[in-house]
C-alpha positions as CSV (number, residue, x, y, z in Angstrom):
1,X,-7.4,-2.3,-19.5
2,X,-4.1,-4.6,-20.7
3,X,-3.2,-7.7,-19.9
4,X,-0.6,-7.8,-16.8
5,X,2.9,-9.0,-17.7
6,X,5.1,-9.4,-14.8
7,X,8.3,-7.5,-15.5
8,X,11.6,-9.0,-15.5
9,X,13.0,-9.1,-12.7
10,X,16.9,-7.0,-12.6
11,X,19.8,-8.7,-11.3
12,X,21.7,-7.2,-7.8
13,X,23.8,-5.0,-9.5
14,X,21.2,-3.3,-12.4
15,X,18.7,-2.6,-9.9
16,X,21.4,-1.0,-7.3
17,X,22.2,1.4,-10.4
18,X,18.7,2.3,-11.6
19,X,17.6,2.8,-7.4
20,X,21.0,5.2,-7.1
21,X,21.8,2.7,-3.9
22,X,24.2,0.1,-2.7
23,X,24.2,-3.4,-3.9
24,X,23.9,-3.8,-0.2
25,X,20.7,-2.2,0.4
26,X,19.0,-3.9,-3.0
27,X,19.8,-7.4,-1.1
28,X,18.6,-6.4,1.9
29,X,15.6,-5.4,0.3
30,X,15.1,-8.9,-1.2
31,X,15.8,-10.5,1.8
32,X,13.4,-8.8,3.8
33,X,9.2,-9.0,3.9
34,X,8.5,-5.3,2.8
35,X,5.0,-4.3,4.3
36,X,3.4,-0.9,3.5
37,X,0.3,-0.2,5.8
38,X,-1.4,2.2,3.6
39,X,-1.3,2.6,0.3
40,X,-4.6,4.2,-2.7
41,X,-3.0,1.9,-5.4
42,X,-6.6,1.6,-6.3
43,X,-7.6,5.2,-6.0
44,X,-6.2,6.5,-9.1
45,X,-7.9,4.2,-11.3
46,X,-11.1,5.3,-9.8
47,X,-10.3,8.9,-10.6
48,X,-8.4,9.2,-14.1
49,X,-8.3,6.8,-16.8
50,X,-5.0,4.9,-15.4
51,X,-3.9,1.2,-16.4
52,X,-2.2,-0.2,-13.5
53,X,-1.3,-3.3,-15.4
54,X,1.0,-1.1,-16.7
55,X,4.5,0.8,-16.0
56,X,4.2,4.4,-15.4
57,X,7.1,6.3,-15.0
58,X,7.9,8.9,-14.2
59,X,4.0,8.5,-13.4
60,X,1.5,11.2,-14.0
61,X,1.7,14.3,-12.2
62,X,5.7,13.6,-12.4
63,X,5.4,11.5,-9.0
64,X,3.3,14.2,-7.2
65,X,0.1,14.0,-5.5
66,X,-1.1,10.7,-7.6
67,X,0.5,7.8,-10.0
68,X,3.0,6.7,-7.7
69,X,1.9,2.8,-8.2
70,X,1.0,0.5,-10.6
71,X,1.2,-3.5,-10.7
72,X,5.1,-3.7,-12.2
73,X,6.3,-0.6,-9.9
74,X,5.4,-2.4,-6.9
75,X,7.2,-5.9,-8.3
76,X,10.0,-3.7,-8.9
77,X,10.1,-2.2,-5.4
78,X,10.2,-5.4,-3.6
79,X,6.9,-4.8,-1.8
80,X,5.9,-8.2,-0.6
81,X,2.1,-7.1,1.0
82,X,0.4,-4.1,1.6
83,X,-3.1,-2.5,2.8
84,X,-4.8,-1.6,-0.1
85,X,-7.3,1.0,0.8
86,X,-10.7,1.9,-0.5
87,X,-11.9,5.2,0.5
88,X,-15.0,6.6,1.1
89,X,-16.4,9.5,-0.5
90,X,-18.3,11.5,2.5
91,X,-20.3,13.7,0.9
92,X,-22.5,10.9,-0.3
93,X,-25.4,9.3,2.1
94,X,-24.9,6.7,4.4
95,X,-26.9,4.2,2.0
96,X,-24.7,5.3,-1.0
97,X,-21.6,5.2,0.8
98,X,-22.3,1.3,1.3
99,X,-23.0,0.4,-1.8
100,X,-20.0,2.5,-3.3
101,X,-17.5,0.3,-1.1
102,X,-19.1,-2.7,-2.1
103,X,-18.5,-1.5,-5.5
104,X,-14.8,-0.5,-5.3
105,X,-14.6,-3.8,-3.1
106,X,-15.9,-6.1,-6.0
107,X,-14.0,-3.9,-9.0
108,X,-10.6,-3.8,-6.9
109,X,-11.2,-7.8,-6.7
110,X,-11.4,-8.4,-10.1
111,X,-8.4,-6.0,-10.6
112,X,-6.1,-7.9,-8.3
113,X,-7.8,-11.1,-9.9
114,X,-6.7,-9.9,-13.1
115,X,-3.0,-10.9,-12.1
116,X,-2.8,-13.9,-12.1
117,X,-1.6,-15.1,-9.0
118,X,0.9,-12.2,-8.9
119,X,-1.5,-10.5,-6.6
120,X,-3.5,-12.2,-4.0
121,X,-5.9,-10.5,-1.6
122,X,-5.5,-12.3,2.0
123,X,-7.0,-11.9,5.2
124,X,-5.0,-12.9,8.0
125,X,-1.1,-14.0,8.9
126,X,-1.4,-17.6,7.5
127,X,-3.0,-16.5,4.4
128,X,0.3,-14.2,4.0
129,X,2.6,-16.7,4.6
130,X,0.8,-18.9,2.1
131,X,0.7,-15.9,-0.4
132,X,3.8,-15.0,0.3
133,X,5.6,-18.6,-0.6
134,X,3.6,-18.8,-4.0
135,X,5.9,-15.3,-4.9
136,X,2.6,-13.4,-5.1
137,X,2.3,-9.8,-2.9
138,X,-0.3,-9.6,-0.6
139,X,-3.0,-7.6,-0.6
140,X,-4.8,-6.8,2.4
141,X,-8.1,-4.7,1.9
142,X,-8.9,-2.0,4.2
143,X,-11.1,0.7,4.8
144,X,-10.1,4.9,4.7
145,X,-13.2,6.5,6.6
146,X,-15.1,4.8,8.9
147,X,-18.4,5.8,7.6
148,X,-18.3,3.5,4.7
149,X,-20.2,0.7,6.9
150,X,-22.4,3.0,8.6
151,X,-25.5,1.9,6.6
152,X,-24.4,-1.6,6.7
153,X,-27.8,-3.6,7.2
154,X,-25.7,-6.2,9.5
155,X,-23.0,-4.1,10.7
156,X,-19.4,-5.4,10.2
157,X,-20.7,-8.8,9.3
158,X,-22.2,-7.4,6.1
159,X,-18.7,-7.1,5.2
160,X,-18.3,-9.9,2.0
161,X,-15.9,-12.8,3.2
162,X,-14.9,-10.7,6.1
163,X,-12.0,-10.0,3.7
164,X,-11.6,-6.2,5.6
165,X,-8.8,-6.0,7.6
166,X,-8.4,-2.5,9.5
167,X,-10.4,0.4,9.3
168,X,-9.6,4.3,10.0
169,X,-12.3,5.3,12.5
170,X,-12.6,8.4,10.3
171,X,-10.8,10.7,7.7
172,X,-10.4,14.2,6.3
173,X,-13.6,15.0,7.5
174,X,-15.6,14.3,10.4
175,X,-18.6,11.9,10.6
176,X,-21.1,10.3,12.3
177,X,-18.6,8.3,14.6
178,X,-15.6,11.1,15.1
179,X,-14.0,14.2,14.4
180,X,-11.5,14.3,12.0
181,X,-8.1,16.0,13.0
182,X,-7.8,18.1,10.1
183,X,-9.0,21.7,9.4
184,X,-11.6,20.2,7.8
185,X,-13.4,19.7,10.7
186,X,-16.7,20.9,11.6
187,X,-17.3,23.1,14.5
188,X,-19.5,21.9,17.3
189,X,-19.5,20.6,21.0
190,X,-18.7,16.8,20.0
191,X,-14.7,16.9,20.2
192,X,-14.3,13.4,20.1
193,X,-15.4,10.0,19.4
194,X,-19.3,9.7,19.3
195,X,-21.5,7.0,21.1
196,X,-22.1,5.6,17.6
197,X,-18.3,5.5,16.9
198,X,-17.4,4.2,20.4
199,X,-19.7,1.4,19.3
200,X,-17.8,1.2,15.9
201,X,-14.8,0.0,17.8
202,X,-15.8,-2.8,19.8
203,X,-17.7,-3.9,16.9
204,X,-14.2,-4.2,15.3
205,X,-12.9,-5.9,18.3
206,X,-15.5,-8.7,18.0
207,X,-14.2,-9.0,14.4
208,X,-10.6,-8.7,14.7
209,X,-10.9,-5.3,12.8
210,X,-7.6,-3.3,13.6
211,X,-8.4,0.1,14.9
212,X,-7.0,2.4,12.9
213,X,-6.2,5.9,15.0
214,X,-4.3,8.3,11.8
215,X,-6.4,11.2,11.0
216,X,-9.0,11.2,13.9
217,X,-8.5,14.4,16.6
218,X,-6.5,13.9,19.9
219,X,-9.9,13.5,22.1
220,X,-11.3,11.2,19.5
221,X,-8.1,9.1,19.7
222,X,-8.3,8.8,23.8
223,X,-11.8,7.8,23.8
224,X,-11.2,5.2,21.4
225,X,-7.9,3.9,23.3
226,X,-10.3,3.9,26.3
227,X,-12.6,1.7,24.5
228,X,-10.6,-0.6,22.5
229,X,-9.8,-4.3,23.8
230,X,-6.4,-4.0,25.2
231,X,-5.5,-7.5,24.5
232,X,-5.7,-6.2,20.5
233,X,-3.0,-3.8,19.1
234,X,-3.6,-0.8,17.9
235,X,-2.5,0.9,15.1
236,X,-1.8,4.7,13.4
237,X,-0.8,3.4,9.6
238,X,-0.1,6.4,8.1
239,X,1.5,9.4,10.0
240,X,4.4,11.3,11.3
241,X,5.1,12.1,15.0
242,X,4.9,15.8,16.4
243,X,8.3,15.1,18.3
244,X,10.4,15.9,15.1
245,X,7.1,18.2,13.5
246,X,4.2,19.5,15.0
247,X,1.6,19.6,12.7
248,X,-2.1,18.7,13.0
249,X,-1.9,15.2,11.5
250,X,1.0,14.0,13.8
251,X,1.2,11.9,17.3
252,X,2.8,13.0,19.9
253,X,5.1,11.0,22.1
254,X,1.7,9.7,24.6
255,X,0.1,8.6,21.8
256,X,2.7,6.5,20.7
257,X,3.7,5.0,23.5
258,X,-0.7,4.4,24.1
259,X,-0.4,2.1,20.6
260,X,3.1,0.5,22.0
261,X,1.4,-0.4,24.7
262,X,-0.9,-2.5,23.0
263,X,1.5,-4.2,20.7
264,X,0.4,-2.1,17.3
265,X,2.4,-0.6,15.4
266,X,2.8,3.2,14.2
267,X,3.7,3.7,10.1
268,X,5.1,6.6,9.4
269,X,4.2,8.4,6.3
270,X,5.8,9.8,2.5
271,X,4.0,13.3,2.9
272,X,6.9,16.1,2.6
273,X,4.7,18.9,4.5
274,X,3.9,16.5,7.8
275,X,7.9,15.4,8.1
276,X,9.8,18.5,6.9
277,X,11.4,21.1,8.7
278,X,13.6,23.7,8.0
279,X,17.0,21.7,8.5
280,X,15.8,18.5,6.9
281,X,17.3,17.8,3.4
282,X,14.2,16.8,0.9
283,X,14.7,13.5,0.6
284,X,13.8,10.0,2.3
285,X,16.1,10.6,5.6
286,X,13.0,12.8,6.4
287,X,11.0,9.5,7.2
288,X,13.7,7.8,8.8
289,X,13.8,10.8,10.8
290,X,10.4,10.3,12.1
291,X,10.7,6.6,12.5
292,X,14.0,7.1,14.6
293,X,12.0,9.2,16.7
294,X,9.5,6.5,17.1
295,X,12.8,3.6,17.9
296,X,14.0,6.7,20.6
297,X,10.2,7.3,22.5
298,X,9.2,3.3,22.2
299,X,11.3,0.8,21.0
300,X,12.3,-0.7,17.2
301,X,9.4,-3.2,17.6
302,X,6.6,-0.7,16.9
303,X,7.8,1.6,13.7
304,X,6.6,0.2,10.4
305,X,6.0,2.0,6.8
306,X,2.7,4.0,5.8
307,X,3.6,5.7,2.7
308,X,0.3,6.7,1.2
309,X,1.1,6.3,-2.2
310,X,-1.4,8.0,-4.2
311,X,-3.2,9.6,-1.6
312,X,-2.6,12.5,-3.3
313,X,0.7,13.4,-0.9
314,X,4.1,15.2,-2.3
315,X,6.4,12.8,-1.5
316,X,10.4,13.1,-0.8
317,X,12.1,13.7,-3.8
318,X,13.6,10.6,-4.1
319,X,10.7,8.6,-3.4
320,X,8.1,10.2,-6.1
321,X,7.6,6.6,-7.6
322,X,6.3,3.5,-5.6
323,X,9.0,1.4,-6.9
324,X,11.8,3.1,-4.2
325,X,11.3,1.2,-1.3
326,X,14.7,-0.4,-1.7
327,X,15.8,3.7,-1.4
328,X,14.2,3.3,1.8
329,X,16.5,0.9,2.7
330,X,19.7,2.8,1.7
331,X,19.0,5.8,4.0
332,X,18.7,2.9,7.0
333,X,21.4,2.0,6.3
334,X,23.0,5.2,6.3
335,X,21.9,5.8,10.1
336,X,23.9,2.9,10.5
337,X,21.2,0.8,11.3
338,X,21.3,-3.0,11.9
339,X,20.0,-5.2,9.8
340,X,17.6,-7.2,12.3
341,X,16.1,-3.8,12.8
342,X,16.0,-2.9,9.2
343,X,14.0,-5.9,8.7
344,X,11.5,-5.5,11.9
345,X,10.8,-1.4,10.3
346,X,10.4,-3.1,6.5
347,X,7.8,-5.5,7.7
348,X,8.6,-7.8,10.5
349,X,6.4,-5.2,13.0
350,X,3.4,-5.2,10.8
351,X,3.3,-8.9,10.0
352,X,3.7,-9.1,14.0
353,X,0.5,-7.0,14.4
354,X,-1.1,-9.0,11.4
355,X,-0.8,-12.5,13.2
356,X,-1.7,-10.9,16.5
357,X,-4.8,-9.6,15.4
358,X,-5.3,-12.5,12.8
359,X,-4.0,-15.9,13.0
């Protein structure tokens, strides 16, 4: 592994001409908290040998499937804070899937560690803010798969410095708590959300755990809504909405409005074959797309960004490398968008959901 070395930062003008966008949009960018709720920036280094202290471009794979981030890239794209995920393997046992995460926890750690201040993990809105006026980005840690904690020997308090901010109830496949809404599931008479993982979500009430609904099947998602502590928000951090594509992994327009409801927030996802249809050009106005179709069923005050960068998606062709956010930015603008609602989609929803959940 190298050392980290900051890049230089570009002035207004450079940056607009290596993004491909308006001066306008790069200081919009700047001026705004940008807030991704799920990115595997620590995925890739778990899988291939990958420095992230260092600048990869185009990236490996050419900006598919994996190598969309690294330390600089996400400087470079303006990203103030995002939820760093660790994911968990399930075809390990309960006992090993513990000890894995506390594994990836402590190595991603020293990773972000290894920064120098650039990078700080936090765990609640004040820690952010602080974070956020030393210059560094903010990493909050989360969990991708629900079973990772299921051999905790204390439950959720097990969790080190209680430093995990939101877990997703389960993933690609189903578990012990849920079924999974991909085709991955596993046939049986269990449709939804089990005992054990009804349980899961009030433990994450009592520890101000956001709930996180992308991946698990529509039954699974009800149960858990009917479960959950209304006076918390909810949250789907990584998805696209079956009112512009139906597609297994989308919400439709009830299950949206169910997360409004509680004040969460829905992010909307990179992945090309969840957002795309026929007429869509194959580029980044497919995620404004979805996120307009969010602003039309709910309101401006409950779309945010879930990328999932490096969890091995296809992303739009102009967003294959995870310093494009300001890109993001320029197609907002494009739908003629204002500013103050720019600025709540960029981050202002999320950090909203962040102090909401944690001081």
């Amino acid at each position: 592994m190298s050392v980290f070395t900051p890049p230089e930062p570009l002035d207004d003008q450079a940056l607009a001409k290596k993004q491909g966008i308006s001066i306008e949009a790069v200081q919009l960018a700047r001026e705004s908290e940008i807030i991704d709720l799920h990115i595997e920036g620590y995925l890739v280094p778990r899988l291939i040998p990958y420095d992230p202290y260092k600048h990869h471009v185009p990236g490996k794979f050419g900006g598919l499937y994996l190598g969309h981030l690294d330390f600089p890239r996400i400087i470079e794209g303006e990203l103030t804070g995002a939820m760093w995920s660790i994911t968990t393997n399930p075809f390990r046992s309960a006992k090993s899937r513990w000890s894995c995460f506390l594994d990836n926890l402590e190595k991603m750690t020293q990773l972000i560690h290894g920064t120098n201040g650039r990078f700080e993990i936090v765990k609640n809105h004040s820690e952010y803010t602080a974070a956020r006026k030393r210059g560094a980005h903010a990493c909050l840690v989360c969990i991708q798969g629900g079973n990772a904690v299921e051999a905790a020997p204390e439950g959720l308090d097990s969790i080190p410095n209680d430093v995990v901010t939101r877990i997703t109830l389960v993933h690609l496949t189903s578990s012990n708590y849920g079924i999974t809404s991909s085709p991955l599931k596993l046939l049986g008479k269990r449709k939804g959300l089990s005992l054990s993982g009804v349980e899961l979500v009030r433990e994450m009430n009592r520890k101000r755990i956001l709930v996180d609904l992308a991946h698990i099947n529509p039954e699974g998602f009800w149960t858990a809504h009917e479960h959950h502590d209304k006076s918390q928000p909810l949250v789907a951090t990584h998805t696209g909405v079956s009112g512009v594509k139906q597609h297994w992994r989308n919400l439709d327009d009830d299950q949206l409005k169910a997360i409004a409801d509680t004040g969460g927030t829905i992010g909307i996802i990179y992945a090309v074959n969840f957002l795309k249809t026929s007429n869509m050009q194959n580029d980044g106005s497919m995620v404004v797309e979805h996120m307009q179709h969010v602003i039309n069923v709910v309101g401006e005050d409950y779309a945010s960004i879930g990328s999932d960068y490096d969890g091995m998606i296809i992303p739009p062709s102009d967003f294959r490398c995870g310093s494009h956010y300001p890109r993001l930015v320029q197609h907002m603008l494009n739908m003629k968008w204002s500013s103050e609602r720019i600025q709540k989609i960029l981050g202002l929803n999320a950090l909203r959901v962040l102090r909401e959940i944690r001081p």
